[in-house]
N, C-alpha and C positions, 0 to 999 in steps of 0.2 A: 515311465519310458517315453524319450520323444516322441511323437507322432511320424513316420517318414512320407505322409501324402504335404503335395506343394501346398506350401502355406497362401500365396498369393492364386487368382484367378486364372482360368484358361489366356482373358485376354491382356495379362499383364508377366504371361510364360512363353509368349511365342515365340521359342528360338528357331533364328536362323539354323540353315541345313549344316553349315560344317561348324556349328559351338561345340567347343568342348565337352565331353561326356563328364569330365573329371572339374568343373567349374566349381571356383570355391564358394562357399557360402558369405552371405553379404549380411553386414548388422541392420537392428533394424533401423537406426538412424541414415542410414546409406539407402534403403528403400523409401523412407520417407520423402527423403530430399531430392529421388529421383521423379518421385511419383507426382508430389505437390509441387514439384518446382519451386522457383524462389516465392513469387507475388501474383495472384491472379484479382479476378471478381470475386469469384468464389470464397479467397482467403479476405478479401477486403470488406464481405458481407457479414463474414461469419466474426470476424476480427470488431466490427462496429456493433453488433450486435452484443457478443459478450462484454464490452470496455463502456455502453453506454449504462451498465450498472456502476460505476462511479460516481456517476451523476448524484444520484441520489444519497453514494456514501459522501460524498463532498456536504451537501447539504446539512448532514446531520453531524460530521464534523464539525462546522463552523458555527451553527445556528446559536451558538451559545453567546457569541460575540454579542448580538442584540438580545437574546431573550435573558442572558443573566446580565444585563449590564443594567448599571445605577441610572438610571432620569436624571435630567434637568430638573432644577425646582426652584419657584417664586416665591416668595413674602404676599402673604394677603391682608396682612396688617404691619404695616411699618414700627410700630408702636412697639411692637414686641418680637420685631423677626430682625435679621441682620444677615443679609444674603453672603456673607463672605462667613461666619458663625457654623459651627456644626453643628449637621442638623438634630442630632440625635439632643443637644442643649437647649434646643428651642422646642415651643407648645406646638403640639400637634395644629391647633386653630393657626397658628400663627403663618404657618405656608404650605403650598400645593407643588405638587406633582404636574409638570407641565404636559398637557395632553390629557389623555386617557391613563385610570388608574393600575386597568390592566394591559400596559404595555411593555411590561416585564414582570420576571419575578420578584422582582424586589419592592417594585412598588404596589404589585396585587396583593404579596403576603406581607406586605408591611415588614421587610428585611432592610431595613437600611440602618439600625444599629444591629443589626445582627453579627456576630466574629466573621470573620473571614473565613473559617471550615464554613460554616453555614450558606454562605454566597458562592463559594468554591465547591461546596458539595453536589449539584449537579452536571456541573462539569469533568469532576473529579468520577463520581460513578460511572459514566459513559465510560471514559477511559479505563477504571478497572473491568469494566463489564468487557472492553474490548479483549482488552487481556488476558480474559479469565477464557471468554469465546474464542482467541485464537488458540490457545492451548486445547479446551475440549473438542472445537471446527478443524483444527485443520489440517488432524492427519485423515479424516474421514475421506478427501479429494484422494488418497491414496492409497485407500483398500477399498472399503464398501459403498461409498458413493460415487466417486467419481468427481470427475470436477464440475461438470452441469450440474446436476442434481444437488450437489453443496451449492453453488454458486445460487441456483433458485430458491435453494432454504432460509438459507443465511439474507436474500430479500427479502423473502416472504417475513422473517419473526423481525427482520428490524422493519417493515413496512406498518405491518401490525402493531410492532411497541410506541414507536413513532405516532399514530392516531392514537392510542389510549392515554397518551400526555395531556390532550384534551381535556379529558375527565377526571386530573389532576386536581385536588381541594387543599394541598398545600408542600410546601417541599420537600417533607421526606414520602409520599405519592409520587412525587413531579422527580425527583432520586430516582425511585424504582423503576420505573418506566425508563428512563435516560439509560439506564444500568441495563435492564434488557434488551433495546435498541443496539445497546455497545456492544453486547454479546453476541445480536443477529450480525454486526456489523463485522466483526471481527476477521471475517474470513472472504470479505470481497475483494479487497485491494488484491490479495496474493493468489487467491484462486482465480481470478478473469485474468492476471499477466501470465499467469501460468497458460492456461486452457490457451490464449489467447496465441502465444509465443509457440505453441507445442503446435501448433497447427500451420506455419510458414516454414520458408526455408530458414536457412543459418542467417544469409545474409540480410534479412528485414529481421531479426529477432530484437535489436534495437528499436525499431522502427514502432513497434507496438508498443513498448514504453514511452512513447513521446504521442500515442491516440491513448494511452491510457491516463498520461497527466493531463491531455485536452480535456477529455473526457469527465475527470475529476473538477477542472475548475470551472465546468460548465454548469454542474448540479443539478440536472435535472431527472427525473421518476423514469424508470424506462424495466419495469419489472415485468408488464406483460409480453413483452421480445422474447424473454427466455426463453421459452417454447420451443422456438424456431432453433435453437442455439444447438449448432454438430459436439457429442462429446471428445474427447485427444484420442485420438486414433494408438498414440501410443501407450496410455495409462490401460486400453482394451485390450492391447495385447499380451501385456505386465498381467493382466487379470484373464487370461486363457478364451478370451472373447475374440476369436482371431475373425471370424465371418465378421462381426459387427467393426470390426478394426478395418477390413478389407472393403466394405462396404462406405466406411468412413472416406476413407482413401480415394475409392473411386470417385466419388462426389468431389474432393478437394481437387482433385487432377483435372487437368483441361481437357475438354471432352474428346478430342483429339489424338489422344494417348496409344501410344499401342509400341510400346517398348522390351526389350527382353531384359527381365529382369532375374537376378540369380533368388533360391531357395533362401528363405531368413532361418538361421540360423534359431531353434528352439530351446537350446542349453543356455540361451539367456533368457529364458522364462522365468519371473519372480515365482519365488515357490507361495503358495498359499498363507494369508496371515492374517494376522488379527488385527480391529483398529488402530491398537496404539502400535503396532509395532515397527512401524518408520522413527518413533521416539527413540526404541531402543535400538535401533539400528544405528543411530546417527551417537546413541551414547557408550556403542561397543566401540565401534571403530576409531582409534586417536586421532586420526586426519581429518575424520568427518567433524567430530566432538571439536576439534581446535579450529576447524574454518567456524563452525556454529559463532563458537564464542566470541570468536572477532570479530564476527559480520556483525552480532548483534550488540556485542556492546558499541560498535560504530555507528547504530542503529537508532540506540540510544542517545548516542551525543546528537546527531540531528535532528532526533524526536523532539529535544528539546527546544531546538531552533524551530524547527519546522513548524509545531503545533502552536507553540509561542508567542510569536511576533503577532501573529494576527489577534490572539487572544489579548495580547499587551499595548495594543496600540494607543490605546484610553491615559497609558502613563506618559505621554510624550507631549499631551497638552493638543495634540491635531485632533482634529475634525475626526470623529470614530466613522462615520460614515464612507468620507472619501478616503481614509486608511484602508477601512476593509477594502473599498474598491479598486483602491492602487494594490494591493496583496494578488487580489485576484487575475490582477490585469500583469500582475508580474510573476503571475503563475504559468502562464499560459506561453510566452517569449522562453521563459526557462526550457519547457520542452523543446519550443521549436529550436535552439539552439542544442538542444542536446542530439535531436535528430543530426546534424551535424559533425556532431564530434565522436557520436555514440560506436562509427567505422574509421575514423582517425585516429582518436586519443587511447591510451592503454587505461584500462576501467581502474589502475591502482593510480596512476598520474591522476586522474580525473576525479577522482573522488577526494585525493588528499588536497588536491588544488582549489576546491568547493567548498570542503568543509573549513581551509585554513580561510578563505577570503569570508566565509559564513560569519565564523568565530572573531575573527578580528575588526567585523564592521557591527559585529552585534556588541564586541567590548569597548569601541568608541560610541554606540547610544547614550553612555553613561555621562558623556562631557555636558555642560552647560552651554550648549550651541543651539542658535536658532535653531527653529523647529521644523523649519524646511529644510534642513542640512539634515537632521537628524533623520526624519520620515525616511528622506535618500536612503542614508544608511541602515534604516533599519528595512528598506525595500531590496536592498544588493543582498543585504544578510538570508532575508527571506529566499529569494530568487537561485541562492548558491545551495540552500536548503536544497530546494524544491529540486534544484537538479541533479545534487546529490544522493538525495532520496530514489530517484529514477535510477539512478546510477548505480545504486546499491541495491537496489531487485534487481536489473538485469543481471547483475555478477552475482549476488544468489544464483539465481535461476543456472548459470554457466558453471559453478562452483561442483553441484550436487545434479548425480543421476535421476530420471524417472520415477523410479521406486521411492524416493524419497523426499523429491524437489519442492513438492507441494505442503509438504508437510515444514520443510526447512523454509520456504520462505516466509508461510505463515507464523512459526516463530520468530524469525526476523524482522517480519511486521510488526509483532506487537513488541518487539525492541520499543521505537520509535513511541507506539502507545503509553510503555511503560513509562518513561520519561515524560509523556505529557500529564501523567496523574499526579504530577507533580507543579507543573505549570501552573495553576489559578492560586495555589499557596504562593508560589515564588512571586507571581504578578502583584497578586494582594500586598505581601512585605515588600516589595518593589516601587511603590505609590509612595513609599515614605524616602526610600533610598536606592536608586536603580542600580547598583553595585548589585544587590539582592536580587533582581531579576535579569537585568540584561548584562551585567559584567559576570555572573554566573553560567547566564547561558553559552556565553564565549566561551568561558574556558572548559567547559563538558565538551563541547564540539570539538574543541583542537587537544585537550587531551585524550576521547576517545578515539579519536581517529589514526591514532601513530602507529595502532596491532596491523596496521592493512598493508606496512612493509610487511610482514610473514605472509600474504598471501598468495598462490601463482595466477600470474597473468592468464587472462580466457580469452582474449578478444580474439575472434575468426577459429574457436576451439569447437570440434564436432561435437555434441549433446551427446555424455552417456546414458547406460538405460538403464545396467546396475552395476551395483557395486565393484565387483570384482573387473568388470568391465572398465570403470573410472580409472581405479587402480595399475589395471593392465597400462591402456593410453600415456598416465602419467610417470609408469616407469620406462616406458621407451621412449617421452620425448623427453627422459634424464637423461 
């Protein structure tokens, strides 16, 4: 039975003398957004706070770029070496490893005729590890933990797996480790845009997507913050924690507040459920199950750009060093441009316009063109990625109610994952004929992309909270 005492506090009930007796009840996204306002300090501390865990998924994303890449190597005896010769046909005496021996894996564990599974194999683990984590992580932000408490876990075991690399004595060690990392990792990107987003008005909900992608290419540790970090005021209410929700709230608000606000409405109370059961909710319902499938198979085809290009940079003959750094540096303008468009452009316009320019500058990589044309192109392909990907969590997140948002975006995510456990094979057979890696990765992008006519436009659309709620909104604005 609902409760009938006021949901919200004395000082956020004050009615004026002649309000209505008979005032209708308000959802709870209509109190939120009265309460938090659009943008304060408050939402800007709390919002930097949770998105500087990126940092460190950013790092453990990429670090693969240098730690599994092949050395340089010299001739130490001319007699018997031949620097243009493969090296697995020449004597071991005959040439070195420029540098230090352990400055990858390949040249620690002595992999340099090893197959291509073998040198893609920790790469490849992370990414299923990611996979496997997003699936077990991430409907947890949606019942029993919350999105803080997930968001510090999922640091804490990739923080942890991350240092026991260290103590790695060969690659299928140096695997497992990677593989648990990817698992801790699996549920950050989607649970801080989420937490993050759930905490402003409607009108900056973009806006946190584009400190979330800063955030990402900056890369840096920021796991003891968490602490500090407010949980969503509205996943506490979905969970019958109304005081702790209210108490949320008050803290978000400018301290200046003192507004009448009507009764929330408690027949949108999610009713009590079990871990997994935002999976099965998202697999009863036909509307939910058919945005799933389109988002993430969309997800996919960028995963494949996105994860990609940076891991492939090695095939283009450019400097790996300033490639990864032009990636990075072309990560970071993506956002800002998206900031821009993310309240102009319709999320269906915007994403199909990304992923078509992604695909079609990642399938001219393949021409025999200097290598400064090329890099270009394979830096616009990246950049369209990158914006696209932002672009396709916030319209997750707009797509799907509370009850289940967290859970669907982390499946979403590891769309994109799924696709990258595929990359270091495709890169590997791509050294011999980039048709195999980058005239592939074009056409995933612009074939997966074409399900996102079926979707309905969100931009400037109210956050639902459940289901039948969602439902209601988009048959009246049939």
């Amino acid at each position: 039975m609902a409760d009938s005492s006021p949901l919200l506090p004395p000082f956020l009930l004050a009615e004026p003398e002649n309000s209505a007796v008979d005032e209708p009840q308000a959802s709870l996204d209509s109190v939120v957004e009265r309460v938090i306002g659009d943008f304060g300090w408050t939402q800007l501390v709390q919002s930097t706070l949770v998105l500087l865990s990126r940092f460190f998924d950013a790092q453990q994303t990429f670090i693969s770029v240098y730690a599994d890449s092949e050395p340089a190597w010299h001739c130490i005896n001319n007699g018997m070496c031949n620097s243009s010769a493969n090296i697995c046909d020449l004597s071991k005496s005959s040439w070195a490893w420029n540098g230090h021996t352990y400055k990858t894996i390949i040249s620690d564990w002595d992999l340099e005729c090893a197959s291509s599974f073998i040198k893609g194999l920790p790469a490849s683990s992370f990414f299923l590890g990611c996979l496997l984590g997003g699936f077990v992580l991430g409907t947890l932000a949606d019942t029993s933990l919350g999105r803080k408490n997930l968001l510090t876990l999922s640091c804490l075991i990739m923080s942890i797996a991350s240092l026991m690399t260290i103590f790695s004595t060969n690659v299928w060690i140096y695997s497992a480790f990677r593989f648990l990392s990817g698992f801790g990792r699996a549920a950050i990107g989607a649970t801080a845009l989420v937490l993050a987003t759930e905490k402003v008005g409607s009108k900056w909900r973009g806006q946190m997507g584009t400190i979330a992608g800063v955030s990402f290419a900056l890369g840096l540790l920021s796991l003891p913050v968490h602490l500090l970090v407010l949980e969503s005021p509205r996943w506490l209410f979905l969970q019958g924690r109304k005081e702790a929700a209210m108490a949320i709230l008050k803290r978000l608000g400018p301290t200046s507040l003192n507004l009448c606000l009507p009764y929330i409405s408690l027949e949108k109370e999610a009713p009590k459920t079990n871990l997994y059961s935002p999976i099965k909710i998202l697999l009863v319902r036909k509307w939910a199950l058919q945005r799933l499938l389109i988002v993430m198979l969309t997800g996919f085809g960028i995963g494949i750009v996105y994860y990609s290009m940076p891991l492939a940079v090695g095939n283009l003959g450019f400097n790996i060093y300033l490639s990864v750094a032009f990636n990075a540096l072309a990560e970071i303008p993506s956002y800002i441009i998206f900031s821009f468009i993310v309240s102009k452009w319709s999320r269906k316009g915007s994403l199909l316009a990304f992923t078509t320019l992604g695909g079609i500058c990642s399938i001219m990589c393949i021409m025999n063109w200097k290598e400064v044309v090329l890099i270009g192109l394979e830096l616009v392909s990246y950049f369209s990625a990158c914006t696209a990907f932002i672009m396709l969590m916030i319209y997750t997140l707009e797509l799907f109610p509370t009850c289940v948002r967290n859970g669907a975006s982390s499946m979403v995510r590891q769309a994109p994952v799924f696709g990258a456990v595929f990359s270091p094979i495709l890169i590997s057979a791509g050294r011999s004929n980039k048709v195999l890696s980058y005239g592939v990765f074009g056409l995933v992008i612009l074939c997966s992309s074409v399900f996102v006519f079926c979707l309905p436009e969100t931009r400037g659309v109210a956050l639902s909270d459940t289901m039948d709620e969602q439902e209601e909104k988009e048959q009246l604005a049939m």
